[in-house]
C-alpha positions in Angstrom: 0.0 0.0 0.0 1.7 3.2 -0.8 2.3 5.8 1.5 -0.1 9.0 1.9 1.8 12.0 0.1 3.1 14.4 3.1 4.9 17.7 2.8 7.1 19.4 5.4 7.1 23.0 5.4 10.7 23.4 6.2 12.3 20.2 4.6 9.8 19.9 1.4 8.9 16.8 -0.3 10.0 13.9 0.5 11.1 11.4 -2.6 8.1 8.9 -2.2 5.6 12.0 -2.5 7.5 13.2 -4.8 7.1 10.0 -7.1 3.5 10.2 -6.3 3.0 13.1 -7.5 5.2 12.7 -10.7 3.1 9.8 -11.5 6.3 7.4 -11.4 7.7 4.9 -9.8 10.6 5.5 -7.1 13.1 3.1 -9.2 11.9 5.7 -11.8 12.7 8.5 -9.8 16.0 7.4 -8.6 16.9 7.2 -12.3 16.2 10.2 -13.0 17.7 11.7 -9.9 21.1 9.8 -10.3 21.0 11.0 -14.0 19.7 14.1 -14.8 19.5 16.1 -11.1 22.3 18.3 -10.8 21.9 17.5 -7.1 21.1 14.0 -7.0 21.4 13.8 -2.9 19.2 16.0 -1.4 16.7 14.4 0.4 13.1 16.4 -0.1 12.1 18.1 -3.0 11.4 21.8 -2.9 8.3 22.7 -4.8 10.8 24.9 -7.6 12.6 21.4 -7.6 9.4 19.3 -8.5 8.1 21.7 -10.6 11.6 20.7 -12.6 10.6 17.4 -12.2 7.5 18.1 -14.1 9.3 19.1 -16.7 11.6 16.3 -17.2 8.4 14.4 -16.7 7.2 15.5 -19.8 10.3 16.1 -22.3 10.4 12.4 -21.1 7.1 10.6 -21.3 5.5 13.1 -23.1 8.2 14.2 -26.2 9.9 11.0 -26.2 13.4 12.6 -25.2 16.0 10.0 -24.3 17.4 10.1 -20.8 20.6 10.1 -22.3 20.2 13.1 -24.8 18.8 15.2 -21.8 22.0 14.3 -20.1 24.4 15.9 -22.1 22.3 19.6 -21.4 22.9 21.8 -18.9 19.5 21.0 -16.6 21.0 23.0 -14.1 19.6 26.0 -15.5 15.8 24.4 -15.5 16.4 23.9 -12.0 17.7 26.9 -11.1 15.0 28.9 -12.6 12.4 26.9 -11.4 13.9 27.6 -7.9 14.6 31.3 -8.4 10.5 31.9 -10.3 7.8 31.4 -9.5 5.5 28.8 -11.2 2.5 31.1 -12.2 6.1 33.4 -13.9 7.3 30.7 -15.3 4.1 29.4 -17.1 4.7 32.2 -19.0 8.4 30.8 -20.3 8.9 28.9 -23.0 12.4 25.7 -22.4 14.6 25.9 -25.5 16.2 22.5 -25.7 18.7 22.2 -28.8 19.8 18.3 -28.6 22.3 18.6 -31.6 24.3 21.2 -29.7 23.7 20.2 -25.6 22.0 23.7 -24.5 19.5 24.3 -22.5 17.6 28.1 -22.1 14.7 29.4 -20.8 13.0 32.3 -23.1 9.8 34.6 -22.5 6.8 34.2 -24.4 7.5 35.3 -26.9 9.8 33.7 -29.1 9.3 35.1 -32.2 11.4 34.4 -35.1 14.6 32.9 -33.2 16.9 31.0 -35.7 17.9 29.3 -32.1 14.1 27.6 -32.0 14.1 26.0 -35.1 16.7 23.3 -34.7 15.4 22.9 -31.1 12.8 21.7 -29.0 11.0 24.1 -27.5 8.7 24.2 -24.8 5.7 25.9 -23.3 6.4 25.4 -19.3 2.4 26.0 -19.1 1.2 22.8 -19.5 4.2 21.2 -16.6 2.8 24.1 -14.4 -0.4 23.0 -14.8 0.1 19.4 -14.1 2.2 20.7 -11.4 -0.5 22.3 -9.7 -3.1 19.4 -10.6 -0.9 16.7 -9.2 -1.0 18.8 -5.8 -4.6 19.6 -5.7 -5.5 15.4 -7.0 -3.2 14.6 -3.6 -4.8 17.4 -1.1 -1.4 19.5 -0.8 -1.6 23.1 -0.8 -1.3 24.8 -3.9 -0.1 29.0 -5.2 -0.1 31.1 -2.7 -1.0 28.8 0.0 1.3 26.6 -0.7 4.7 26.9 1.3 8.1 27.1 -0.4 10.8 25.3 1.7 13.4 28.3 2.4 16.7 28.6 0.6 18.5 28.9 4.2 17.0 28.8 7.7 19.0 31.3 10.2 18.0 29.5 13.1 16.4 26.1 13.8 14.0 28.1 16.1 12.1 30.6 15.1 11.6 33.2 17.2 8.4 34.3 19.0 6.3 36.9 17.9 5.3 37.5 21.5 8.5 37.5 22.7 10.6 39.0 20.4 11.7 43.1 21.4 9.9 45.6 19.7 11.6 47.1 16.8 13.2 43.7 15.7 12.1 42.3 12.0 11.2 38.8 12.8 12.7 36.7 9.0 
């Protein structure tokens, strides 16, 4: 029987949920995390970090992109921008993926006439957002603005009290 998806506010997702949510299985996952993850360790997911997953998810299963042509790419940027934005921003964005060359960018919305599109793949981060945001709502997690990102850093392990804490002090 598989686990309930959880989600800790601090930590994030943990690789199970994350699998759930993906639609995968975890020897799936752990492919993917060993191959393409530019930091295959960690041990939750953020929700920038799934939302990358989503992506992957479908250049994958969707556009029938090897695992080992995606390898070659920089997927550090995907990541990175899907940390750094977010996902209502990024649905917005377009993924330019050019195979024959092994590079990876992110462009607005409109692309125009770029000679860099037409050997590539390129593709609308809309519908990974979306399927981001449905795969949280299907498992009863919070979703937009109610839903918590995981911070970058944590100053202290304890927060402090807003009751206690002196006047005059920005509490983080």
């Amino acid at each position: 029987m598989p686990r309930p998806p959880t989600y800790n506010v601090l930590a994030g997702y943990k690789p199970h949920t994350a699998a759930a949510l993906l639609g995968i299985g975890p020897e799936t996952l752990r492919y993917w995390r060993r191959e393409l993850d530019p930091n295959p360790y960690r041990s939750h997911f953020s929700g920038g970090v799934l939302l990358a997953y989503h992506v992957l998810n479908l250049l994958i299963r969707v556009r029938d992109l090897p695992v080992a042509r995606l390898k070659a790419c920089p997927l550090a940027v995907l990541f990175e921008a899907c940390e750094r934005e977010r996902a209502r921003d990024l649905s917005r964005h377009w993924l330019i993926l050019n195979l024959e060359q092994g590079t990876l960018r992110m462009a607005g919305s409109a692309l125009g006439h770029d000679p860099a599109c037409w050997a590539a793949h390129a593709l609308p981060l809309a519908p990974a957002v979306a399927a981001y945001r449905e795969a949280l709502e299907t498992h009863g997690l919070p979703t937009g603005a109610r839903a918590a990102v995981p911070p970058r850093s944590v100053r202290s392990p304890i927060a402090p009290d807003p009751a206690t804490a002196p006047t005059g002090v920005i509490l983080p």
